[in-house]
C-alpha positions in Angstrom: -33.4 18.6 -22.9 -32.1 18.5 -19.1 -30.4 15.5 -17.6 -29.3 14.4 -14.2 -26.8 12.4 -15.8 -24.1 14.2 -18.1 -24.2 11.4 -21.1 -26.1 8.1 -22.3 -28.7 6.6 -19.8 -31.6 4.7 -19.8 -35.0 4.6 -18.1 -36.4 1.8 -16.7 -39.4 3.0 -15.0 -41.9 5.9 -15.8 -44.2 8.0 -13.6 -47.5 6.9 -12.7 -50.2 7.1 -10.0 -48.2 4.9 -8.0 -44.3 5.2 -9.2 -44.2 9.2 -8.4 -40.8 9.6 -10.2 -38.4 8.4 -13.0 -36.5 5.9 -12.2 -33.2 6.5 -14.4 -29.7 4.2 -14.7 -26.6 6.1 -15.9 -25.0 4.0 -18.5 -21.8 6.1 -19.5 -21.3 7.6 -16.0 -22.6 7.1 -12.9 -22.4 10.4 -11.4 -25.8 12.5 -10.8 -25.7 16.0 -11.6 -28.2 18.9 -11.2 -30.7 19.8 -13.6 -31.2 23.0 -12.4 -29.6 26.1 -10.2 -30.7 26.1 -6.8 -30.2 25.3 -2.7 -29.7 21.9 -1.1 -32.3 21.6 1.1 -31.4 17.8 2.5 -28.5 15.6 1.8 -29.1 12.6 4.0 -30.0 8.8 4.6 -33.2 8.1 6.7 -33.0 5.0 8.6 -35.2 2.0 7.9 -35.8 2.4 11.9 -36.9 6.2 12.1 -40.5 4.8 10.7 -40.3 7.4 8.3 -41.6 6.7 4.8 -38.0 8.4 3.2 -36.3 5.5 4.1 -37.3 4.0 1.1 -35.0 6.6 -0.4 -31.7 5.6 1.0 -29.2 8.5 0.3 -31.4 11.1 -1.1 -30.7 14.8 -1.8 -33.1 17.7 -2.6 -32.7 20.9 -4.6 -34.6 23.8 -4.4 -34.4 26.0 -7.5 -35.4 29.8 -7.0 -39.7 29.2 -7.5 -39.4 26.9 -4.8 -40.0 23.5 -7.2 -38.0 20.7 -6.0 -36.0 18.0 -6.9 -35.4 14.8 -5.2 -32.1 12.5 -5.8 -32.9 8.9 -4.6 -31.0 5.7 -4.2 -27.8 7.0 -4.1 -24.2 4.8 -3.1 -22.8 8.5 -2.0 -23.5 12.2 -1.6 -21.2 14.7 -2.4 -23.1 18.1 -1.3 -24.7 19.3 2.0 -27.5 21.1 3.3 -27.1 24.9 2.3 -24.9 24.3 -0.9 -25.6 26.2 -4.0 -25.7 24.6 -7.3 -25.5 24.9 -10.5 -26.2 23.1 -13.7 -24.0 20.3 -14.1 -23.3 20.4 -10.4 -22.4 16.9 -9.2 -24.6 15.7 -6.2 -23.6 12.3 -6.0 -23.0 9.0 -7.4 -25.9 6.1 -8.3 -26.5 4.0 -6.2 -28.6 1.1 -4.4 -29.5 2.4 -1.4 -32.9 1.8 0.6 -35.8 0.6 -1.2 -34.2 -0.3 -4.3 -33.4 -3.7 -6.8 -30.7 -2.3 -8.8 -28.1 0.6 -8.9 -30.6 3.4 -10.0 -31.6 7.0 -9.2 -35.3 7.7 -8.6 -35.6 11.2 -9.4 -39.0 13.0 -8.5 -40.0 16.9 -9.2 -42.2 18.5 -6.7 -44.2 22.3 -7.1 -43.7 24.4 -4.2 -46.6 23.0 -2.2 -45.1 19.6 -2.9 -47.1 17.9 -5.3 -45.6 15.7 -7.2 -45.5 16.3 -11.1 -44.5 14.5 -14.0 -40.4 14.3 -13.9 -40.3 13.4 -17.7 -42.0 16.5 -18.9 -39.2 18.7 -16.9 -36.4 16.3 -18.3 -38.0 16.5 -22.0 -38.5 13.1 -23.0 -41.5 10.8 -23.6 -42.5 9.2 -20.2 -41.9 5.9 -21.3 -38.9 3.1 -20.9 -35.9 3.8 -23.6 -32.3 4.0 -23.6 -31.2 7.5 -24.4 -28.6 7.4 -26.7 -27.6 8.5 -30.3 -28.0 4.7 -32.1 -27.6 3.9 -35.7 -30.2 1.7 -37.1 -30.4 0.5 -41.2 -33.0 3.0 -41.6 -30.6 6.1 -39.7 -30.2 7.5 -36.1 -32.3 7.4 -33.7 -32.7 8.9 -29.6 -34.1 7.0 -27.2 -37.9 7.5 -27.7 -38.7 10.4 -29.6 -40.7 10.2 -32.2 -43.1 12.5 -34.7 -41.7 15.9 -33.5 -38.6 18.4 -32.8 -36.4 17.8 -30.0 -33.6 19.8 -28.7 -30.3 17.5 -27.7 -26.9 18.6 -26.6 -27.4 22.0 -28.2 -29.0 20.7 -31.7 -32.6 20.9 -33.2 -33.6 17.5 -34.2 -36.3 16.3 -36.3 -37.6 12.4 -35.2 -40.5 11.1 -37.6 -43.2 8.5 -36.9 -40.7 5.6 -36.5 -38.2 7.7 -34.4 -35.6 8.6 -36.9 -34.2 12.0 -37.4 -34.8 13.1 -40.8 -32.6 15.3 -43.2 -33.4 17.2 -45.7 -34.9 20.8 -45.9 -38.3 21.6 -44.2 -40.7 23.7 -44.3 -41.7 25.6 -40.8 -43.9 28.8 -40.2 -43.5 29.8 -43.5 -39.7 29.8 -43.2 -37.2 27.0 -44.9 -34.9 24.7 -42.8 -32.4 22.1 -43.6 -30.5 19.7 -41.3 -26.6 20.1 -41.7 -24.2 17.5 -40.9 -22.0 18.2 -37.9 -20.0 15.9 -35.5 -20.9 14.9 -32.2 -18.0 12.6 -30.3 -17.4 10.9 -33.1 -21.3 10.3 -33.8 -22.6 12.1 -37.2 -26.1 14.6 -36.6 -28.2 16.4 -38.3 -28.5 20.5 -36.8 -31.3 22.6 -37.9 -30.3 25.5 -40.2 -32.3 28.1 -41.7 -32.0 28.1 -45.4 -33.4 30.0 -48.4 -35.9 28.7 -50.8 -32.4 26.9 -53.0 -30.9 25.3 -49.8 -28.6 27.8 -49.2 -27.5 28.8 -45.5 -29.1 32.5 -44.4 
């Protein structure tokens, strides 16, 4: 799963027709980092009075990673790269903000192919394009992660398993002919479940 903010956030508005990004809140930091490696291609704040559309934006940044796709950075209170900068994963680009167009410290983050067409931001990110707080949360039935629900997901390094109502199962399970079991581990402080392969008794191969 890639983030553009390094712990817990929430999303509070998905993509559609006519909301062409994510629209994300940082709720343990408020600093936006990269998703990707690439090439700051603008790092600026287009005024309301240019008439150009981007003011909506306030302090934006793009990234260019090496395919050309790009990534947009919207809303933000400051910028901390410039035009030309290399980045990395993790790289910070700035903090969230409330810049331009906007009704709340947020960061509208948008993904763009190489002919700029705009593309679903939640698919890149790996998370269901829907509202949720993404977080590790214990509930009287077990943990749950935001919205994910009736598959695998890969978080912070760890195989997860999230049935139909969301929480990630235990317990040894059978996958392409192979046996796996989910092993506790700790996670600041937070107990998961990582996928191990096992054999047919349980034991770790």
């Amino acid at each position: 799963m890639k983030r553009i903010f390094a712990d817990n956030y929430k999303v509070t508005q998905g993509y559609s027709a006519s909301h062409g990004g994510l629209d994300i809140v940082g709720l343990s930091s408020k600093n936006i980092i990269s998703p990707v490696a690439g090439i700051v291609k603008s790092s600026t704040m287009v005024p309301k009075s240019s008439g150009n559309i981007t003011w909506e934006w306030g302090n934006y940044v793009r990234v260019d990673d090496a395919s050309g796709n790009r990534y947009f950075f919207c809303h933000m209170d400051s910028r901390t790269v410039k035009v030309g900068d290399k980045v990395q994963v993790g790289t910070k680009l700035g903090v969230m903000g409330n810049t331009g167009h906007s009704f709340g410290a947020h960061c509208h983050f948008e993904v763009r192919t190489p002919n700029n067409i705009r593309t679903n931001p939640a698919a890149f990110l790996g998370i269901p394009n829907t509202t949720a707080i993404y977080k590790w949360v214990e509930t009287t039935k077990g943990w749950t992660y935001g919205a994910f629900k009736g598959d695998w997901e890969f978080i912070d390094g760890c195989w997860y398993y999230f049935d139909s109502a969301g929480i990630a199962e235990k317990g040894p399970r059978l996958i392409d002919g192979k046996i796996y079991c989910f092993a506790p581990q700790s996670y600041n402080g937070v107990k998961e479940c990582q996928l191990l392969e096992t054999d047919e008794y349980g034991h770790l191969k």
